[in-house]
C-alpha positions in Angstrom: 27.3 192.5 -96.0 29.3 189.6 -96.0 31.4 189.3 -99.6 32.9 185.4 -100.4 35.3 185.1 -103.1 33.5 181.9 -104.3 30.3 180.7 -104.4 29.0 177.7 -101.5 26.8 175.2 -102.4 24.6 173.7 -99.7 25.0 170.2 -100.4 24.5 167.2 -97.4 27.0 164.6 -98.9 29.2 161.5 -97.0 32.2 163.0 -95.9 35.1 160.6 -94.2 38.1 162.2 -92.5 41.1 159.9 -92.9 43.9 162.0 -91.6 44.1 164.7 -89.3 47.3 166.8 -88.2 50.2 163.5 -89.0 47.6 161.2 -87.3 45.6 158.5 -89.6 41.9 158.3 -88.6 38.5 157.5 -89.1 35.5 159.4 -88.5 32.7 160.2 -90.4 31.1 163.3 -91.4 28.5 165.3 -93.4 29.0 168.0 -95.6 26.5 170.9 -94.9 28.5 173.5 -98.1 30.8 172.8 -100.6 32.6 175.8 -102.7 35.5 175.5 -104.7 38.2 176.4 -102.0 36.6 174.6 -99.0 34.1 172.8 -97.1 32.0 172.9 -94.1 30.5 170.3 -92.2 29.5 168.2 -89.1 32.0 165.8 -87.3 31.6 163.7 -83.7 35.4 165.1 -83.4 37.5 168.2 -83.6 40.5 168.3 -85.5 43.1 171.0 -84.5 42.9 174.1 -86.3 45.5 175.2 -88.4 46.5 171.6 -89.2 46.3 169.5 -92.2 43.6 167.0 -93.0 42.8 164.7 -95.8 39.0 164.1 -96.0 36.7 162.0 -98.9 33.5 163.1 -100.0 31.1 161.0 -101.8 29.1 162.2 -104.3 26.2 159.9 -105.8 26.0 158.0 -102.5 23.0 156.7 -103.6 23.5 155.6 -107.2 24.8 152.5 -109.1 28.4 153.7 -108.8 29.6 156.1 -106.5 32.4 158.7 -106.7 34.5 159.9 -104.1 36.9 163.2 -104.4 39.8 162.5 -101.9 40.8 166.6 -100.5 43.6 167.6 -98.8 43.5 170.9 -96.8 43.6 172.8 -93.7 41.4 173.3 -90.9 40.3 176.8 -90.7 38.0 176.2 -87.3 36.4 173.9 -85.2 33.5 174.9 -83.7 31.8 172.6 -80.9 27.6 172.6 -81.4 25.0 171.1 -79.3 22.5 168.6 -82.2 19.1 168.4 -81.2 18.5 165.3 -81.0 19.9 163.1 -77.9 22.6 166.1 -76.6 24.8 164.9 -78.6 27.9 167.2 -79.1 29.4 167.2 -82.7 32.1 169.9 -84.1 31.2 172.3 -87.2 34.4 172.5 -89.1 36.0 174.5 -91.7 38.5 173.3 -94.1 39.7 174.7 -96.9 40.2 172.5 -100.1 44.1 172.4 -101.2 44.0 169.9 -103.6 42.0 167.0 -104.7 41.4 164.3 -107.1 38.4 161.6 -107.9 38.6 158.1 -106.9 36.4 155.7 -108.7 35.3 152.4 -106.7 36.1 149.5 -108.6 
C-alpha cells in the first residue's frame, strides 16, 4: 500500500510554466493534483528532470478576480503519455513545490 507524507488534491486548475532549467518559457499546462509539497500535471513539453522550474497556477480562473500562486521547484519526472483525442503526445510531470507566493492581478 502506497503511504504519502501529504495529502493530494485532485484539482484541474491553469497551470503556466515560465521557467524551466535557466531557460525562460511559456507553455501551458493543467494541474491534475495539488498537495502541499508538489504538483502533478499535463504539459505539450518535457522539462528535464532533476532541474528547476518556476510554474503559476491559477486558482478561481473562472471568477471576478483571479489568483495566481507563482511555485518554484524541481522536476521529479517527466513522463511522455499518448491523450485520446487527436494523438496528441503531452508529458505528465512531477514537480515538487519549494516555495511559493500569491500574486493578485491588478
Amino acid at each position: 500500500m502506497e503511504q504519502r507524507r501529504t495529502r493530494r488534491f485532485q484539482l484541474q486548475l491553469p497551470l503556466a510554466i515560465t521557467r524551466s532549467g535557466a531557460e525562460r518559457v511559456a507553455f501551458a499546462g493543467t494541474t491534475r493534483n495539488i498537495s502541499s509539497s508538489g504538483v502533478l500535471f499535463t504539459s505539450p513539453r518535457g522539462p528535464d528532470p532533476g532541474g528547476p522550474i518556476e510554474y503559476i497556477i491559477t486558482l478561481n480562473h473562472e471568477g471576478a478576480q483571479t489568483t495566481n500562486i507563482r511555485c518554484i521547484g524541481k522536476v521529479v519526472r517527466a513522463e511522455r503519455v499518448d491523450a485520446v483525442r487527436g494523438g496528441i503526445t503531452a508529458f505528465q510531470v512531477a514537480a515538487t513545490l519549494e516555495r511559493y507566493e500569491f500574486v493578485r492581478e491588478r
